[in-house]
C-alpha positions in Angstrom: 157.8 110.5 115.5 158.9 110.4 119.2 157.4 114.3 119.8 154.1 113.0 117.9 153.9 110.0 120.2 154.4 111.9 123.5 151.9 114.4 122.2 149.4 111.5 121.9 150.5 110.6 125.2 149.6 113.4 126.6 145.6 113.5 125.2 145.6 109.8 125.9 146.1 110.4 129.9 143.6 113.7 129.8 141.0 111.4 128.4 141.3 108.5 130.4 141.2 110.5 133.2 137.6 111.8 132.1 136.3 108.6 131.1 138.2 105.8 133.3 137.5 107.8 136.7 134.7 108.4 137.9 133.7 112.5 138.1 132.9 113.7 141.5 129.8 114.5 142.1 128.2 118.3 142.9 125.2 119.8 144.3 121.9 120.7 143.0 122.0 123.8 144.3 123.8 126.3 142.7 125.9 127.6 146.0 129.3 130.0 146.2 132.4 128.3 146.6 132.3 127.4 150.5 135.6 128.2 152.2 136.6 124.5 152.4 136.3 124.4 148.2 137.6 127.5 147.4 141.2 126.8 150.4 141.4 123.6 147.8 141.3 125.4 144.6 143.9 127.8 145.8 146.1 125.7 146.4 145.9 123.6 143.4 145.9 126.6 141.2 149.4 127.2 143.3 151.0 124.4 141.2 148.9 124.5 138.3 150.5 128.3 138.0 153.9 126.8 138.3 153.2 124.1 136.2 151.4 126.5 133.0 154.9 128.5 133.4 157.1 126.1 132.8 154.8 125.0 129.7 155.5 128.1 128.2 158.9 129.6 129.5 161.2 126.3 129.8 164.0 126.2 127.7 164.2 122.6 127.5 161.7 120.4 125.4 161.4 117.3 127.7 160.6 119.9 130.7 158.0 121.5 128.4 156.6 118.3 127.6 156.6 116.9 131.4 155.1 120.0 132.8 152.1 119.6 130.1 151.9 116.0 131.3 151.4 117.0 135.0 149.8 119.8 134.0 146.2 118.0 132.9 145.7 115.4 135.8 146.1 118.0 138.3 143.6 120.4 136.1 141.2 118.0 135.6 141.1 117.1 139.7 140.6 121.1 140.3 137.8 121.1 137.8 136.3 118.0 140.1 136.0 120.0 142.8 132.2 121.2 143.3 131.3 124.7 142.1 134.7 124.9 140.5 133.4 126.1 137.2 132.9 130.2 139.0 136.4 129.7 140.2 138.7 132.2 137.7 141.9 130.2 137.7 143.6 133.9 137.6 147.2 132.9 137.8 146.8 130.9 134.9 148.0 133.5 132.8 149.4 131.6 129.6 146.7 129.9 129.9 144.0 131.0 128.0 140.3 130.3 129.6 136.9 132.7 128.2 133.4 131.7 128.7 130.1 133.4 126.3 127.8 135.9 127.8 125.4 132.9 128.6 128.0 131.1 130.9 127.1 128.0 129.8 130.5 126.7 129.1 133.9 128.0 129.3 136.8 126.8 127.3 140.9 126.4 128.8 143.0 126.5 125.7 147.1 126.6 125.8 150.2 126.0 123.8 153.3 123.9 123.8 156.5 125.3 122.4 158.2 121.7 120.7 160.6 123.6 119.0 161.4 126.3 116.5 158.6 125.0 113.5 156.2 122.6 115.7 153.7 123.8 117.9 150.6 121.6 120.1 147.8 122.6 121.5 145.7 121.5 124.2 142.1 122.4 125.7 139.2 121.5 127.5 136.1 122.5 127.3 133.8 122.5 131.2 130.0 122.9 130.9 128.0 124.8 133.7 126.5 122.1 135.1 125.9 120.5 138.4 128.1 117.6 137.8 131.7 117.8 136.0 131.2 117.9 132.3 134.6 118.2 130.5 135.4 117.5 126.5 139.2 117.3 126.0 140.1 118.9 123.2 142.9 117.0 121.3 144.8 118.7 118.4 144.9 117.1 115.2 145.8 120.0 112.7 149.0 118.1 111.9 147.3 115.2 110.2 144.6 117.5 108.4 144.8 118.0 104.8 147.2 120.8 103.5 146.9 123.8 102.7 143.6 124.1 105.1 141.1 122.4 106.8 138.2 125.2 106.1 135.5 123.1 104.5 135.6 120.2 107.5 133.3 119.9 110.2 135.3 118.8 112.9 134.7 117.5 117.0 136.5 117.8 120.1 138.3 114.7 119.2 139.8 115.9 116.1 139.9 119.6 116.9 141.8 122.1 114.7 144.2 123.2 117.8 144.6 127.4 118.4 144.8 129.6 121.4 141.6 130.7 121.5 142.0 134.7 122.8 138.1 136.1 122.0 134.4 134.3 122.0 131.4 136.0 120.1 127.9 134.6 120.9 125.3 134.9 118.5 122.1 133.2 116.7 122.2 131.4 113.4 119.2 129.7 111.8 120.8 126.8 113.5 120.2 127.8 116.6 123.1 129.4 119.3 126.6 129.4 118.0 130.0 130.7 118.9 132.5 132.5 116.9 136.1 131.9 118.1 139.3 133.7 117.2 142.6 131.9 117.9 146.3 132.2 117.1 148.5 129.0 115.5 152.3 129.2 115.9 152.1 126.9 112.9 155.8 126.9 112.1 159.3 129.0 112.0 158.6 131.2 109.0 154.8 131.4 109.0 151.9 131.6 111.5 148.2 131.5 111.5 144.8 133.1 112.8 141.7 131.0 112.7 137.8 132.0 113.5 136.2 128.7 113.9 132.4 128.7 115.0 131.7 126.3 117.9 128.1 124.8 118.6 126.6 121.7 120.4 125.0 118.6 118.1 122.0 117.2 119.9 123.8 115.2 121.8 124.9 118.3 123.6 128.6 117.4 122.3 130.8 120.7 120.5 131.0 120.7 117.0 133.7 122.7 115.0 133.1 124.6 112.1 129.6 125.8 110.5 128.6 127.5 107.1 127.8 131.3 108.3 129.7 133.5 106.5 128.4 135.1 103.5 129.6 137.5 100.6 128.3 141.2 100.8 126.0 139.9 97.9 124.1 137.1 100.5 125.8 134.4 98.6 126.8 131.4 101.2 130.8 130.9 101.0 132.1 127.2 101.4 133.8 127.8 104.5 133.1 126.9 107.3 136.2 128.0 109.5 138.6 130.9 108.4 142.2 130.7 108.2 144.8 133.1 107.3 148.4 132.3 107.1 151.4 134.6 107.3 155.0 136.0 107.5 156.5 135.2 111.2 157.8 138.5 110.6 154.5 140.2 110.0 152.2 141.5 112.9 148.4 140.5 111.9 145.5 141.7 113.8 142.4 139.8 114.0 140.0 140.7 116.6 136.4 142.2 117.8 136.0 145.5 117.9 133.9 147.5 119.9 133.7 150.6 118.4 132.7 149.5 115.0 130.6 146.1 116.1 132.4 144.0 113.7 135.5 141.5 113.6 138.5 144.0 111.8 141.1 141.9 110.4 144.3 143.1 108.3 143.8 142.4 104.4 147.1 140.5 103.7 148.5 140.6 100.0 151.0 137.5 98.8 155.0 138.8 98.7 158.3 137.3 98.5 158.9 135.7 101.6 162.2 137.0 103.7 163.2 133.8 103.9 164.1 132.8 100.4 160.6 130.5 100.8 158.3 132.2 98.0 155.4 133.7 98.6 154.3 134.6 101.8 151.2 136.7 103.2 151.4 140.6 104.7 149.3 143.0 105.9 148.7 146.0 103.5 147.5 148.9 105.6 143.8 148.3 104.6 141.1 146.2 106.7 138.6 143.4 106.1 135.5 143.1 108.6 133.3 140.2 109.4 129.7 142.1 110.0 126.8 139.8 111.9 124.0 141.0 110.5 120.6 138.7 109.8 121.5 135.7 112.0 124.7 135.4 109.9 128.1 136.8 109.2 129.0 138.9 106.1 132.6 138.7 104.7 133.3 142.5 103.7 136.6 143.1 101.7 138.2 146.8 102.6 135.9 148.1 104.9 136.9 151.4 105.2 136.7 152.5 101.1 137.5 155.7 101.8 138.2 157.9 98.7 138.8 161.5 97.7 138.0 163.9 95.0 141.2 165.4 95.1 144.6 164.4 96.7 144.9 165.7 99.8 147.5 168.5 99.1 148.5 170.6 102.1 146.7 174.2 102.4 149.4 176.8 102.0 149.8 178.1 105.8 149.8 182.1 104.5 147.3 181.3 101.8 144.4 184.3 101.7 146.7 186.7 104.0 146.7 189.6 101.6 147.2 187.4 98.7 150.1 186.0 99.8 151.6 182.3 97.8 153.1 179.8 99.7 156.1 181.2 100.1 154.4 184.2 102.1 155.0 186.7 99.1 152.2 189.0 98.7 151.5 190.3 94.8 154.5 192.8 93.9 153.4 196.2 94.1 152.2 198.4 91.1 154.8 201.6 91.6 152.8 204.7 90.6 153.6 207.1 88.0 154.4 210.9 89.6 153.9 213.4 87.2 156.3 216.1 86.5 155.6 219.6 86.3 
């Protein structure tokens, strides 16, 4: 209870700070950072960088947890700062922080260690516009119905918390959406991948969660966020790739789990693949069927040299005959 109430702490002060203050106002015009802005930025990303660290790499809880509670005031100040939305924040590195091709928003995700089977996360998201729009997003997987939350439409007040690591932009008949791919610690013996598709009601706020995946056959599946949960032990890749246009994720079969906890998820050497095709994405079980006629035996190394077998012995020799006189 106590690391549940400092974790509501925590999103408490990040959005009184957005709606209690006032948000500084920026220019109309879109202008570089001046030197004045970008001398500010620097230095706030200076502790900001210190601060992310100790997030992260602190081997003490409370220091983890005070370092995430310094950590947002001073973020949300640097994000006042005019024109601060084309400033990178490149020292942030466990921070996580993509934007869409568009550039109309970009979204700061991170994660807080609590200990060896709870994990928090935290983001923002900060909309391209001339005056500081920011939607803190506050982590409620832990009060969300178990096993998964896939079938929810949820908001940036009750956001299904991941490290967001890849955005995808596309169209939908809804309109512009955004696929998201994100890592969940989850717990000790088993962690999580999510694709969640983020879009904007017409109040311009984010929504969480859409029905756009399909079955090869067009059918509409009921999910509207995909989760897959796993062995700790296992390495699961779930990602865009480039070469083949489509998301490529490990097929995971159930197992015993190492721990003595039944059945657990692993991958199985084959692939999945979400495929956007017709303003939607298809759900495409074992993607690379490849099959053979014939097992693929290896071709003897000597094999039409003379005849020769495998061994590299050629057909035995007929002796001839001599006749006698």
């Amino acid at each position: 209870m106590r690391v549940k109430a400092l974790y509501f702490v925590l999103i408490g002060c990040l959005s009184a700070l957005l709606i209690a203050q006032p948000l500084a106002a920026q220019s109309k015009n879109k202008s570089p950072i001046s030197e004045a802005q970008l001398a500010q930025l620097k230095g706030m990303e200076d502790t900001l960088a210190i601060l992310a660290f100790a997030i992260v790499n602190d081997s003490l809880e409370q220091a983890r947890f005070a370092a995430c509670r310094v950590f947002i005031p001073t973020l949300v100040r640097a994000l006042k700062t005019e024109n601060s939305f084309h400033y990178p924040f490149e020292r942030l590195k466990s921070i996580s922080i993509i934007a869409p091709p568009d550039s109309s928003f970009r979204i700061f995700t991170w994660q807080l260690f609590v200990h060896d089977s709870s994990y928090r996360y935290y983001g923002a998201i900060q909309m391209n516009k001339p005056k500081l729009e920011l939607f803190p997003l506050m982590d409620h997987s832990m009060d969300m119905e178990y096993p998964m939350p896939v079938e929810d439409t949820l908001h940036h007040d009750n956001w299904y918390g991941a490290l967001y690591y890849t955005i995808r932009q596309f169209e939908s008949n809804a309109g512009r959406q955004y696929l998201l791919i994100g890592f969940d610690g989850f717990g000790f013996f088993d962690k999580r991948k999510v694709i969640d598709v983020l879009s904007f009601d017409k109040a311009k706020k984010p929504v969480f969660g859409a029905n756009v995946f399909y079955t090869p056959e067009g059918a509409l599946r009921k999910e509207k966020r995909l989760i897959w949960e796993y062995s700790a032990e296992a390495k699961v890749r779930i990602n865009w790739d480039e070469q083949y246009q489509m998301v490529l994720m490990d097929h995971l079969i159930p197992m015993g789990s190492p721990y003595n906890r039944g059945i657990t998820n692993v991958p199985d050497g084959s692939y999945d693949a979400l495929k956007y095709e017709k303003k939607r994405w298809t759900y495409i079980e074992k993607v690379f069927n490849d099959s053979m006629e014939k097992p693929p035996f290896p071709e003897p190394i000597l094999q039409g040299r003379g005849g020769a077998d495998i061994m590299g012995k050629g057909p035995k020799a007929k002796k001839q005959k001599t006749k006698s006189n």
